[in-house]
PDB file of the backbone (N, CA, C, O) and the ligand in Angstrom, with CONECT records:
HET     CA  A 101       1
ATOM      1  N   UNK A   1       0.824  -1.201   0.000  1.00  0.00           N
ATOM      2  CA  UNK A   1       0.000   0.000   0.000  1.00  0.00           C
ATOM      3  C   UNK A   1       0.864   1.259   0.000  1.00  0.00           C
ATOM      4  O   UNK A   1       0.646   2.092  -0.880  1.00  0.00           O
ATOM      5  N   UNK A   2       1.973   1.513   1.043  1.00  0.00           N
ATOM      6  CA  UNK A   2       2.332   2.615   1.128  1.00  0.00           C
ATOM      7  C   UNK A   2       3.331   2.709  -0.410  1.00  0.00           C
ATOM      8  O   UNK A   2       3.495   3.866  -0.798  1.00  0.00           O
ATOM      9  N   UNK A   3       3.976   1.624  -1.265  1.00  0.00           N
ATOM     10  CA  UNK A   3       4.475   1.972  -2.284  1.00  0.00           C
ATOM     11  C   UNK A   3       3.578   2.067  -3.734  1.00  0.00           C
ATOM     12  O   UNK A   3       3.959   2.475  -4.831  1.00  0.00           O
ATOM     13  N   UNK A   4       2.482   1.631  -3.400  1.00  0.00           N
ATOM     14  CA  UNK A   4       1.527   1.988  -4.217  1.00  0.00           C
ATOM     15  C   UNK A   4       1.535   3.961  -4.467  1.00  0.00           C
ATOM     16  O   UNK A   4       1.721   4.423  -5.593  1.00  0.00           O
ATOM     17  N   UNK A   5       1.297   4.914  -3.190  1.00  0.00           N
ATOM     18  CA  UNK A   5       0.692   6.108  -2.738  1.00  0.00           C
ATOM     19  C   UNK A   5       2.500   6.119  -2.882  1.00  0.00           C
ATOM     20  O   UNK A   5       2.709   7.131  -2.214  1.00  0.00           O
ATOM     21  N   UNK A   6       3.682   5.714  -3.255  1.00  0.00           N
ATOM     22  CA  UNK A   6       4.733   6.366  -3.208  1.00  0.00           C
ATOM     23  C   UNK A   6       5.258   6.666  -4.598  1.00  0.00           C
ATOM     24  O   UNK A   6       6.067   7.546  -4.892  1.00  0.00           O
ATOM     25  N   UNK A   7       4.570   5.645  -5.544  1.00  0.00           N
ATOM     26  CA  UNK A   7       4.801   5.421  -6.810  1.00  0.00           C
ATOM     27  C   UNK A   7       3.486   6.666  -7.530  1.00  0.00           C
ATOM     28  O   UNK A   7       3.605   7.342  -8.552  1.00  0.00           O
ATOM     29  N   UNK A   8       2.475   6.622  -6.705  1.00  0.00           N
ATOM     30  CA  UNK A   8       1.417   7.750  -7.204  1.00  0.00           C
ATOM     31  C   UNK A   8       2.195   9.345  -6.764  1.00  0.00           C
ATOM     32  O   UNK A   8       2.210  10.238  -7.611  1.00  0.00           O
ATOM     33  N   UNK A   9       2.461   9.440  -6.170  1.00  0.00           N
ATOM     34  CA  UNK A   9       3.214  10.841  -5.877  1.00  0.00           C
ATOM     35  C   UNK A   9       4.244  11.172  -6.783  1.00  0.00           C
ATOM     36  O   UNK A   9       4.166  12.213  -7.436  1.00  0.00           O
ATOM     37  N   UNK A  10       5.266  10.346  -6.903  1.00  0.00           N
ATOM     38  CA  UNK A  10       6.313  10.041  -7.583  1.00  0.00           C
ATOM     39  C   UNK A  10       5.917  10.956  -8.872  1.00  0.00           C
ATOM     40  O   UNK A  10       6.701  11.832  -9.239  1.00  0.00           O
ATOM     41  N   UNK A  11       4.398  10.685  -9.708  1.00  0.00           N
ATOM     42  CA  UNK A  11       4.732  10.800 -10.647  1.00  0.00           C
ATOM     43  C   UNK A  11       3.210  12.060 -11.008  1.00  0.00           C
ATOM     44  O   UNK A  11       2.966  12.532 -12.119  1.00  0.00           O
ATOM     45  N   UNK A  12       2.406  12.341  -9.704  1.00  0.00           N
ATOM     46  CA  UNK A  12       1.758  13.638  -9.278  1.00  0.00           C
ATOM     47  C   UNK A  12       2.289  15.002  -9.008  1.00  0.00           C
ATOM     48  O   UNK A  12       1.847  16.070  -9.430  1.00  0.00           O
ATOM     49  N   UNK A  13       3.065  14.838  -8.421  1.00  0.00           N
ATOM     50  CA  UNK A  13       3.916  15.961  -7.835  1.00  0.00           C
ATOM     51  C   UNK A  13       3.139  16.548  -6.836  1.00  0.00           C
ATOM     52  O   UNK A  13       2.446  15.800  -6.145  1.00  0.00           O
ATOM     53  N   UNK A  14       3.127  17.859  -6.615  1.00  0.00           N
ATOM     54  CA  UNK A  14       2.582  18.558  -5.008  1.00  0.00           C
ATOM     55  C   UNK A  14       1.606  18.903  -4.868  1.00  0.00           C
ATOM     56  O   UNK A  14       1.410  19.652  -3.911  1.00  0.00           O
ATOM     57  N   UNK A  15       0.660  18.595  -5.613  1.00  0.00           N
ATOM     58  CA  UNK A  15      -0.855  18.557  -5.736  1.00  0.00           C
ATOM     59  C   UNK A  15      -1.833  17.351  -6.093  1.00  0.00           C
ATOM     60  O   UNK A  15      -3.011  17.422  -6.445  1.00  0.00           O
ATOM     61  N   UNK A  16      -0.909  16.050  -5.882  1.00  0.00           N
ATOM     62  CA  UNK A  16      -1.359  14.932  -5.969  1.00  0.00           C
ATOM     63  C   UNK A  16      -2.249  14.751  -6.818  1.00  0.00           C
ATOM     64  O   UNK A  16      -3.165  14.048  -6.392  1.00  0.00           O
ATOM     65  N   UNK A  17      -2.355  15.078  -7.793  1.00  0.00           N
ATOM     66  CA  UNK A  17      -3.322  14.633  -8.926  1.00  0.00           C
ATOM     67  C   UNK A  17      -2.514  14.335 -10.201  1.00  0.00           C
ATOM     68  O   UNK A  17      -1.580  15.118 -10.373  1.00  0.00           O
ATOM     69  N   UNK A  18      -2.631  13.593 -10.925  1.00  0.00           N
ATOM     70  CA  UNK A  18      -2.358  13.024 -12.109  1.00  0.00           C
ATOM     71  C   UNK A  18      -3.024  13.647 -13.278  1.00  0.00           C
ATOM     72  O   UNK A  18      -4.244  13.809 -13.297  1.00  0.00           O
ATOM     73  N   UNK A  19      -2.084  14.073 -14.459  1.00  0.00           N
ATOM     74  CA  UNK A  19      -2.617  15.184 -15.367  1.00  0.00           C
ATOM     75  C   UNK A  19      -2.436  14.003 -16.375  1.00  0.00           C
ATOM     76  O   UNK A  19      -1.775  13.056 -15.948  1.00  0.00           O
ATOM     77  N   UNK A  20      -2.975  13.907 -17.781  1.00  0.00           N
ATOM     78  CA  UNK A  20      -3.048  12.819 -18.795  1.00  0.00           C
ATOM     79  C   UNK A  20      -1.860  12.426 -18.779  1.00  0.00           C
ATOM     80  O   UNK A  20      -1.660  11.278 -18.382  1.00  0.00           O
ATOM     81  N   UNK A  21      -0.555  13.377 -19.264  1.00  0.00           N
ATOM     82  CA  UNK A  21       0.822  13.068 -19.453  1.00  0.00           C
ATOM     83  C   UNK A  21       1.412  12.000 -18.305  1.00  0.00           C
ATOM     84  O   UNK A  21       2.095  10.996 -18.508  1.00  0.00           O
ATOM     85  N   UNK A  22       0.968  12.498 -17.138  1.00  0.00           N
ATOM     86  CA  UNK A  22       1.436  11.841 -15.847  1.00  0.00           C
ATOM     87  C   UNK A  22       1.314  10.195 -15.677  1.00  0.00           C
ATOM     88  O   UNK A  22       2.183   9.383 -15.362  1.00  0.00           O
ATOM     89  N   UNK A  23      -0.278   9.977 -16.045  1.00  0.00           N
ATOM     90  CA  UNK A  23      -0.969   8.874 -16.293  1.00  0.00           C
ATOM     91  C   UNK A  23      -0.183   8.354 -17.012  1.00  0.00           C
ATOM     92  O   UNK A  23       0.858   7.913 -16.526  1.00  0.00           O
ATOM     93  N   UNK A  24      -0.428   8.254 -18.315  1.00  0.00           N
ATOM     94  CA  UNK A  24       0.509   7.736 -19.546  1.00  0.00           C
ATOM     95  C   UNK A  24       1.996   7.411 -19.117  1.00  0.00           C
ATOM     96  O   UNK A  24       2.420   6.340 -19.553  1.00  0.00           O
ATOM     97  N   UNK A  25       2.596   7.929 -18.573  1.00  0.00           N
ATOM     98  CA  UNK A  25       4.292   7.522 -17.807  1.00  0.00           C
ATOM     99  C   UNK A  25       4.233   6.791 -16.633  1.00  0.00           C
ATOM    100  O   UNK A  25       5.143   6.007 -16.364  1.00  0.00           O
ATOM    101  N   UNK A  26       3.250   6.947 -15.872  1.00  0.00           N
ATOM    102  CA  UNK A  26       2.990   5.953 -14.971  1.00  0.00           C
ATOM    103  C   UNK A  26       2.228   4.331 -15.415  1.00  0.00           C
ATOM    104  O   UNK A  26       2.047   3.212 -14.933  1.00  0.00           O
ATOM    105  N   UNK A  27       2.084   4.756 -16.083  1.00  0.00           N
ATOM    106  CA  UNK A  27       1.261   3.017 -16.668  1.00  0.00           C
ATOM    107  C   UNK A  27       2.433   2.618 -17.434  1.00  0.00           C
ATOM    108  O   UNK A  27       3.097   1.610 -17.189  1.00  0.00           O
ATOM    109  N   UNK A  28       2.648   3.394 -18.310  1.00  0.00           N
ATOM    110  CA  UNK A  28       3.749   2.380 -19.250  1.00  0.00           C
ATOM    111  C   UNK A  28       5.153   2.233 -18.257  1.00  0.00           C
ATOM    112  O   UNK A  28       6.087   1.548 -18.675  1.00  0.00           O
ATOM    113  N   UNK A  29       5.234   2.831 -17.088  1.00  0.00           N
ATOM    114  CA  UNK A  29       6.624   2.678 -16.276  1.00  0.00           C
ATOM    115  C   UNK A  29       6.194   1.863 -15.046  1.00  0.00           C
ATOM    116  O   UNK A  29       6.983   1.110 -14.475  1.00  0.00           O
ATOM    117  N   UNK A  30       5.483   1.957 -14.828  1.00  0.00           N
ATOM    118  CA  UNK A  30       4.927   1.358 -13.465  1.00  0.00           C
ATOM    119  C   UNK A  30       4.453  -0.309 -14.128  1.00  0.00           C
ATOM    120  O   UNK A  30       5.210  -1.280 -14.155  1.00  0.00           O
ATOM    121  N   UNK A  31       2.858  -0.280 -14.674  1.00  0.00           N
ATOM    122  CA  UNK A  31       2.209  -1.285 -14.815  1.00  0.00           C
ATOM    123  C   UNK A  31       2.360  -1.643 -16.064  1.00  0.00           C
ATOM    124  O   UNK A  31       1.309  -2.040 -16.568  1.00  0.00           O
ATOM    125  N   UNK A  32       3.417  -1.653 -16.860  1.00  0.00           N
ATOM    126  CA  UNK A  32       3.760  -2.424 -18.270  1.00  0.00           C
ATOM    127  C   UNK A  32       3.453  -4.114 -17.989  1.00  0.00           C
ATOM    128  O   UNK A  32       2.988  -4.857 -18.854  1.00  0.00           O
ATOM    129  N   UNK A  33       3.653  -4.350 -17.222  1.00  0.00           N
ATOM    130  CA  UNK A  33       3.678  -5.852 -17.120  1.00  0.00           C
ATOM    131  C   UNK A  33       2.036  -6.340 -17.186  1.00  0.00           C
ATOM    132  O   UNK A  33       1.624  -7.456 -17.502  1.00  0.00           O
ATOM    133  N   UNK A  34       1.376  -5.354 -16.855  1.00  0.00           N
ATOM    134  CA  UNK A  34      -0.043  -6.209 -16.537  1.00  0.00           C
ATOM    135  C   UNK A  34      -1.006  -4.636 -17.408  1.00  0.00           C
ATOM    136  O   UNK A  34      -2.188  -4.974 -17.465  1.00  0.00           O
ATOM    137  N   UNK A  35      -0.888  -3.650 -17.826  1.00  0.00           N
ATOM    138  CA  UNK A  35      -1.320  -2.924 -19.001  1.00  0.00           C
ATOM    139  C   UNK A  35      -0.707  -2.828 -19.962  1.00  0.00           C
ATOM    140  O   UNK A  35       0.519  -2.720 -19.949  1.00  0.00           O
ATOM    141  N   UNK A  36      -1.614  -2.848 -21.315  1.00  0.00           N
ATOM    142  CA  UNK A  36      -0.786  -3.010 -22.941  1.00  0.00           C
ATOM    143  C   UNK A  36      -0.134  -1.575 -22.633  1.00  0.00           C
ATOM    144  O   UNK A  36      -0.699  -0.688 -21.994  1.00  0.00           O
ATOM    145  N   UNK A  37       1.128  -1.497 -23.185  1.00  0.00           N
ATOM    146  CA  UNK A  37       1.244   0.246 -23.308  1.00  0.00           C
ATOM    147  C   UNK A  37       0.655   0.846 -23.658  1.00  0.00           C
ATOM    148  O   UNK A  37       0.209   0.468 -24.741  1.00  0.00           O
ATOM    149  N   UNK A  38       0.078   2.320 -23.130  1.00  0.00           N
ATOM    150  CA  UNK A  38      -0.340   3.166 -23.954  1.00  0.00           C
ATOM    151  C   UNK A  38       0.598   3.810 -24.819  1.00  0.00           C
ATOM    152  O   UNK A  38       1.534   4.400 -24.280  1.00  0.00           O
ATOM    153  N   UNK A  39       0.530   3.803 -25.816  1.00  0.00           N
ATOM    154  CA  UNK A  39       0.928   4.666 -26.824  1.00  0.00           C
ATOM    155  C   UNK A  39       0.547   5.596 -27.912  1.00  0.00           C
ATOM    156  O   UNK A  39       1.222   6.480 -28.439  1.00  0.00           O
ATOM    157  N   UNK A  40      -1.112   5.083 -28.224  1.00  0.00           N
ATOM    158  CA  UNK A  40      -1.961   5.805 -28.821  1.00  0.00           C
ATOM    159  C   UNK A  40      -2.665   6.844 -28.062  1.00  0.00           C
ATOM    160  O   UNK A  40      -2.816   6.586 -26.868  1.00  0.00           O
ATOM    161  N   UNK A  41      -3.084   7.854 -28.447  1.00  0.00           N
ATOM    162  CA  UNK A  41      -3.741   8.931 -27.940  1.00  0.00           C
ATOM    163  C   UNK A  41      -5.287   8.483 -27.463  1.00  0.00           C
ATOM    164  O   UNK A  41      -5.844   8.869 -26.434  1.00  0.00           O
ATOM    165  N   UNK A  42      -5.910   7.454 -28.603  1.00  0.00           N
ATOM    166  CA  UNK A  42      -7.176   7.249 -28.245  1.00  0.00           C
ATOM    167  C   UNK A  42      -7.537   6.097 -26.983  1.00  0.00           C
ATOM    168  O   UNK A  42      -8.555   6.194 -26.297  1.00  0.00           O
ATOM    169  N   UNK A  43      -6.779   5.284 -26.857  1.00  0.00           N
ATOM    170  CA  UNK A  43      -6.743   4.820 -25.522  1.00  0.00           C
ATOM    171  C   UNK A  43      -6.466   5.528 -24.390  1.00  0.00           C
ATOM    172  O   UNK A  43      -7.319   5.745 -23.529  1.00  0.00           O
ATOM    173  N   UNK A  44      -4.918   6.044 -24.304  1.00  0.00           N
ATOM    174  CA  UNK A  44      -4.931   7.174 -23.411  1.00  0.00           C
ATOM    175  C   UNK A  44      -6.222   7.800 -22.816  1.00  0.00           C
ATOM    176  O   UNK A  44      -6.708   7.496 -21.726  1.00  0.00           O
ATOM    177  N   UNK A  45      -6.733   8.766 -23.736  1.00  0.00           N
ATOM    178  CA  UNK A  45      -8.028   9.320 -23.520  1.00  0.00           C
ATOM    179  C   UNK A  45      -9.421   8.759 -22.756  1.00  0.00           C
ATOM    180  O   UNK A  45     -10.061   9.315 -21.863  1.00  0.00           O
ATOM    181  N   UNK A  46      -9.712   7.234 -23.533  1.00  0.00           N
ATOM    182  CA  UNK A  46     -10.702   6.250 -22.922  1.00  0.00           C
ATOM    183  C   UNK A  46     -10.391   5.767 -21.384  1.00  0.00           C
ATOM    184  O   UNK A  46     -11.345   5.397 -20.700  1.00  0.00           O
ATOM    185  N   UNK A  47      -8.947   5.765 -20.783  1.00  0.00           N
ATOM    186  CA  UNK A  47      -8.443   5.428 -19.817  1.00  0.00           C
ATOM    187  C   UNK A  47      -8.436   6.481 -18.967  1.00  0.00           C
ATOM    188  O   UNK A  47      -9.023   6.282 -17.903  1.00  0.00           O
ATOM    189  N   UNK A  48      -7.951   7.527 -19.124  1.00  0.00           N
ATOM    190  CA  UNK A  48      -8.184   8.525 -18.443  1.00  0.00           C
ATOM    191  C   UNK A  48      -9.842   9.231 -18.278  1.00  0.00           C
ATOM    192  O   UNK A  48     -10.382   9.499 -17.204  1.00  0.00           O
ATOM    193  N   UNK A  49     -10.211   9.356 -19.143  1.00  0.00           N
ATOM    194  CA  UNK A  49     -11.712   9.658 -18.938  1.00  0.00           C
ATOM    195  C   UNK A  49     -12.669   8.235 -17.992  1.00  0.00           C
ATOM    196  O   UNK A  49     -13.474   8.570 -17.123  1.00  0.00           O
ATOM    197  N   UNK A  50     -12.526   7.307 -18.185  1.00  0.00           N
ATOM    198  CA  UNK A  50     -12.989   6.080 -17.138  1.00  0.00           C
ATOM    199  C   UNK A  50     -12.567   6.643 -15.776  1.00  0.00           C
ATOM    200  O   UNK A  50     -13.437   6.787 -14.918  1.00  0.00           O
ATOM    201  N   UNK A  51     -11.296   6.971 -15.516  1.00  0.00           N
ATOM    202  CA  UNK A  51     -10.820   7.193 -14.397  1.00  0.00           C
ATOM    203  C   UNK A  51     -11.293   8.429 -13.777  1.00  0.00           C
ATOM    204  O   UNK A  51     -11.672   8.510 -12.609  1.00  0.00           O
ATOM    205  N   UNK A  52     -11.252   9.344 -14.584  1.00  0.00           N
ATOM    206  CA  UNK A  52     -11.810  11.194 -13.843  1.00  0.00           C
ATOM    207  C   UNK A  52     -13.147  11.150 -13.496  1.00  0.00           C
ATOM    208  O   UNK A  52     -13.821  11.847 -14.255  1.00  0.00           O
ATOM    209  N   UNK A  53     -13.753  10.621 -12.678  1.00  0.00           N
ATOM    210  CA  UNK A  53     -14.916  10.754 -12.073  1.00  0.00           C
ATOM    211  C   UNK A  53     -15.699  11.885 -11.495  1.00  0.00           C
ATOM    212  O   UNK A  53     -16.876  11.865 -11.135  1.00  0.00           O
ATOM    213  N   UNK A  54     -14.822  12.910 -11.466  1.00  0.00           N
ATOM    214  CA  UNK A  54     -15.059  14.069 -11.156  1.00  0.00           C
ATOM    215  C   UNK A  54     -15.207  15.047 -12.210  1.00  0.00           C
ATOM    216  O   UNK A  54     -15.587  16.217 -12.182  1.00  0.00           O
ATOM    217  N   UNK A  55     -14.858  14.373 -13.049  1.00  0.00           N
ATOM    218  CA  UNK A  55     -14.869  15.453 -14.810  1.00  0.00           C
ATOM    219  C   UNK A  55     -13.537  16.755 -14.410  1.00  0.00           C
ATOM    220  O   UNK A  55     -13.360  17.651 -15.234  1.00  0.00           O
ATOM    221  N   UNK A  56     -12.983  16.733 -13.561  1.00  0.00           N
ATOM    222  CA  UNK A  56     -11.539  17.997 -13.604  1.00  0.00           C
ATOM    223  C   UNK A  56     -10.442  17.877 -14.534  1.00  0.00           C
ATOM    224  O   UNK A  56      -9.420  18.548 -14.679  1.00  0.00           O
ATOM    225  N   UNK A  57     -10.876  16.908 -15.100  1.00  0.00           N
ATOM    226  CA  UNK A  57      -9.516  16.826 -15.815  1.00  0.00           C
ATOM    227  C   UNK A  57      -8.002  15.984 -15.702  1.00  0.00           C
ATOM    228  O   UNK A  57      -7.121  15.706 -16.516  1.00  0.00           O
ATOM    229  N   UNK A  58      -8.243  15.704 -13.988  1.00  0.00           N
ATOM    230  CA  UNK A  58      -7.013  15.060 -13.571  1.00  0.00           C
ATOM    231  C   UNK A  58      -7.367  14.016 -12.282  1.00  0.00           C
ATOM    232  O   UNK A  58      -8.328  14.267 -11.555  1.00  0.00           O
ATOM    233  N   UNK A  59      -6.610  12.958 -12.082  1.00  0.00           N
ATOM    234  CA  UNK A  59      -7.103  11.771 -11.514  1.00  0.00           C
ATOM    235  C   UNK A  59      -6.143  11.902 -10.520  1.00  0.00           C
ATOM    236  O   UNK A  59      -4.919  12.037 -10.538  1.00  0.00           O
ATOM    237  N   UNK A  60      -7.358  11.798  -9.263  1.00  0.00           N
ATOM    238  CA  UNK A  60      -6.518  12.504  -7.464  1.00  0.00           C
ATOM    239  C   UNK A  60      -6.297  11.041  -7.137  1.00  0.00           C
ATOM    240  O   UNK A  60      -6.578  10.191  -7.981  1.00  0.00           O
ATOM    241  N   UNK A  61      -5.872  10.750  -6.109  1.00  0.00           N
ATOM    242  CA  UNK A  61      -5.599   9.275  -5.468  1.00  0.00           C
ATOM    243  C   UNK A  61      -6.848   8.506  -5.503  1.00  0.00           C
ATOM    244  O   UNK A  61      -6.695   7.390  -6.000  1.00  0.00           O
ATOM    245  N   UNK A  62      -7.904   8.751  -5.164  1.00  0.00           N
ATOM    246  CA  UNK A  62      -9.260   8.100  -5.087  1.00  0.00           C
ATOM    247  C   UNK A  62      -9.395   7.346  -6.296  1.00  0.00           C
ATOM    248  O   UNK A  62      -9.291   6.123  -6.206  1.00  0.00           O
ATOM    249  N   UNK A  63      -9.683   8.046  -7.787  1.00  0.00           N
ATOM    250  CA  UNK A  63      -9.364   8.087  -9.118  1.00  0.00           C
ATOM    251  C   UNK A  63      -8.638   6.727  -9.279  1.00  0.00           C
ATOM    252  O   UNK A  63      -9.008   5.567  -9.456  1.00  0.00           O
ATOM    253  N   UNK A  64      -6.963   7.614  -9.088  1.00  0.00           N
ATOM    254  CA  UNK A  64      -6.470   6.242  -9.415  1.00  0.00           C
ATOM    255  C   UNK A  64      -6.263   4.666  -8.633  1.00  0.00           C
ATOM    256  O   UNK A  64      -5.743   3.627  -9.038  1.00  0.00           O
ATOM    257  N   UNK A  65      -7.073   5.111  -7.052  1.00  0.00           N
ATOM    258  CA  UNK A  65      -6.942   3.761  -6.874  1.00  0.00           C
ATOM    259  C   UNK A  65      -8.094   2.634  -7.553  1.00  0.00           C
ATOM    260  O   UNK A  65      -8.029   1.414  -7.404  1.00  0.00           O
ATOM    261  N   UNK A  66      -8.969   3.246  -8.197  1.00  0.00           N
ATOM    262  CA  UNK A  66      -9.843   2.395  -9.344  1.00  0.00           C
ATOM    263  C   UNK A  66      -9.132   1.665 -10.129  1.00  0.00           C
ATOM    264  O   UNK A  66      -9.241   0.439 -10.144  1.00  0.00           O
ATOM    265  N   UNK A  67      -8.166   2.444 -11.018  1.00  0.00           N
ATOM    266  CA  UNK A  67      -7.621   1.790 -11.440  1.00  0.00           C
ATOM    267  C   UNK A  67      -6.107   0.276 -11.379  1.00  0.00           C
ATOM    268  O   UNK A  67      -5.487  -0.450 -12.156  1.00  0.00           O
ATOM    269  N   UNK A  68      -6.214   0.586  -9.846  1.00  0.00           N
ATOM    270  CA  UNK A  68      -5.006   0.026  -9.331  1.00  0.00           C
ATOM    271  C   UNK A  68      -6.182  -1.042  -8.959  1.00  0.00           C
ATOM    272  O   UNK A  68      -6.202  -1.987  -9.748  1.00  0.00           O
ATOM    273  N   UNK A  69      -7.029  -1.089  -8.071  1.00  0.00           N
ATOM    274  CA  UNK A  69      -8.605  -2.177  -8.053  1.00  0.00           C
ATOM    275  C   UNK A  69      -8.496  -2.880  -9.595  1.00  0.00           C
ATOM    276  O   UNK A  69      -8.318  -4.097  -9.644  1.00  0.00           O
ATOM    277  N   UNK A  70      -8.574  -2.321 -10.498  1.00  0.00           N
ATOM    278  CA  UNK A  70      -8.717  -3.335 -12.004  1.00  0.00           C
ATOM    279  C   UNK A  70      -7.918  -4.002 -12.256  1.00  0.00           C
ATOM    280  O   UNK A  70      -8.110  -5.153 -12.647  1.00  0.00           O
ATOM    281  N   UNK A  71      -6.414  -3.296 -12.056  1.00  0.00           N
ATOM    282  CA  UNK A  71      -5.355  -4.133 -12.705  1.00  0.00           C
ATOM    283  C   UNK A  71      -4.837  -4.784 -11.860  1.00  0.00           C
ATOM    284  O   UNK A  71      -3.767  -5.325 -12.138  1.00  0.00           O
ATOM    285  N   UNK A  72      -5.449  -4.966 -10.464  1.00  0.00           N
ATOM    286  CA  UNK A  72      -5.460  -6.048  -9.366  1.00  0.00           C
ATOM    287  C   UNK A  72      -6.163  -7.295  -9.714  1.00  0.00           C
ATOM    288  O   UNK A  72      -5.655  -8.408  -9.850  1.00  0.00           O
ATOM    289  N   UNK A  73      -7.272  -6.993  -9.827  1.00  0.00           N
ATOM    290  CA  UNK A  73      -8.656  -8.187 -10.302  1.00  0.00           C
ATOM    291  C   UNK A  73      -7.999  -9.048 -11.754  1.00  0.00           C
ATOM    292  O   UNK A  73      -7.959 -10.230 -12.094  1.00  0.00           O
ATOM    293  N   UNK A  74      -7.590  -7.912 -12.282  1.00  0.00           N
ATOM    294  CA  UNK A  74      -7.206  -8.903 -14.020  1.00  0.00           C
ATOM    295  C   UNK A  74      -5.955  -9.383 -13.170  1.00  0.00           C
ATOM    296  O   UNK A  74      -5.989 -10.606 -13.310  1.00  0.00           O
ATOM    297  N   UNK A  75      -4.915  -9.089 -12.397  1.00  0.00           N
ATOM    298  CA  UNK A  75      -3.780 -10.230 -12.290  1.00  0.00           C
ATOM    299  C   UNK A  75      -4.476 -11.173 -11.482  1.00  0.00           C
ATOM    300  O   UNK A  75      -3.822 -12.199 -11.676  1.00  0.00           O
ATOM    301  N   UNK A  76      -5.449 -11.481 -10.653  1.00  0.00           N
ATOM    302  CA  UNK A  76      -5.945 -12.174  -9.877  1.00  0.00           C
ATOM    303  C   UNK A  76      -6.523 -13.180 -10.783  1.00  0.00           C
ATOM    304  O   UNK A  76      -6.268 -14.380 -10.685  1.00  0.00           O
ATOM    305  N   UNK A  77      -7.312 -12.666 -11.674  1.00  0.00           N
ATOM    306  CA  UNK A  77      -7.708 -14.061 -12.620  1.00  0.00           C
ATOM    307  C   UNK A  77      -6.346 -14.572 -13.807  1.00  0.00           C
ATOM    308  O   UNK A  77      -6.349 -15.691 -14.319  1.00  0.00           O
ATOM    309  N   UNK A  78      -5.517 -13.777 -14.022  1.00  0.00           N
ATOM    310  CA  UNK A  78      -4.622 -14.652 -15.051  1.00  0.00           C
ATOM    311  C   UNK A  78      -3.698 -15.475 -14.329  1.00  0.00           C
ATOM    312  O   UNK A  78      -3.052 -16.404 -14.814  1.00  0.00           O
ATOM    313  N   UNK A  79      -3.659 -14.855 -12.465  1.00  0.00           N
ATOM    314  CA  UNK A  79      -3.177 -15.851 -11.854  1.00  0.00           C
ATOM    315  C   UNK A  79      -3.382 -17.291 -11.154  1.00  0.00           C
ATOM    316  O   UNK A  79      -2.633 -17.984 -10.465  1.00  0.00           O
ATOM    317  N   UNK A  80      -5.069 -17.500 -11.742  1.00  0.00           N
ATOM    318  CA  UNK A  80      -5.623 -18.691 -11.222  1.00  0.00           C
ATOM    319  C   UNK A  80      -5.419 -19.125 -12.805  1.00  0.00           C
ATOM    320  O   UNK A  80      -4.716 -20.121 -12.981  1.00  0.00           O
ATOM    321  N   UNK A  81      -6.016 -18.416 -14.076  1.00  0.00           N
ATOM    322  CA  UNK A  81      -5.719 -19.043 -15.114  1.00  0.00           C
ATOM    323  C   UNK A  81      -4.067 -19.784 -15.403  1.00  0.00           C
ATOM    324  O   UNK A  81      -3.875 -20.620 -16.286  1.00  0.00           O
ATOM    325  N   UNK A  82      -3.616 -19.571 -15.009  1.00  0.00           N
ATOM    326  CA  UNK A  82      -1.710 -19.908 -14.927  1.00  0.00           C
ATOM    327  C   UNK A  82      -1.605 -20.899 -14.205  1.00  0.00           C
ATOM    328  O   UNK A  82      -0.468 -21.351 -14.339  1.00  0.00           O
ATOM    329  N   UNK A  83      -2.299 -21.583 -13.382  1.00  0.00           N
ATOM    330  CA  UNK A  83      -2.587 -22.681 -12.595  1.00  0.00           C
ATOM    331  C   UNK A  83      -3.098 -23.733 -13.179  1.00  0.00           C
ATOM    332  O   UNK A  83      -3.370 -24.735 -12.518  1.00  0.00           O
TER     333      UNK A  83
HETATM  334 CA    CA A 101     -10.663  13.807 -11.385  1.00  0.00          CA2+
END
């Protein structure tokens, strides 16, 4: 947990929110192993808009722990499928 919220800061800076650019470097640096890269703009976008629940524009810790919940659940089933 706490390197989860150390790896989200890391790449928020001092207002803890995640701006698109931020997102995008944190998934492909962080969760490459278990998200396709983003590299296209139109995924980017679909991913980040799922996530902004608030419509601001930028994804606060709450935000992204949704997404850290998903790409928990999908390793949880490819890890019983691997069995
Ligand atoms: Ca938001």
């Amino acid at each position: 947990m706490v390197n989860i919220i150390r790896v989200f800061h890391s790449y928020s800076g001092e207002n803890c929110k995640l701006k698109k650019k931020d997102l995008k470097e944190l998934i492909n640096s962080q969760m490459s192993s278990f998200v396709k890269q983003v590299q296209d703009t139109h995924t980017l976008d679909v991913i980040f808009s799922d996530l902004d629940a608030n419509y601001d524009r930028e994804i606060d810790f709450s935000e992204f722990a949704a997404l850290v919940a998903m790409v928990t659940s999908a390793c949880h089933v490819s890890f019983h499928e691997m069995q």
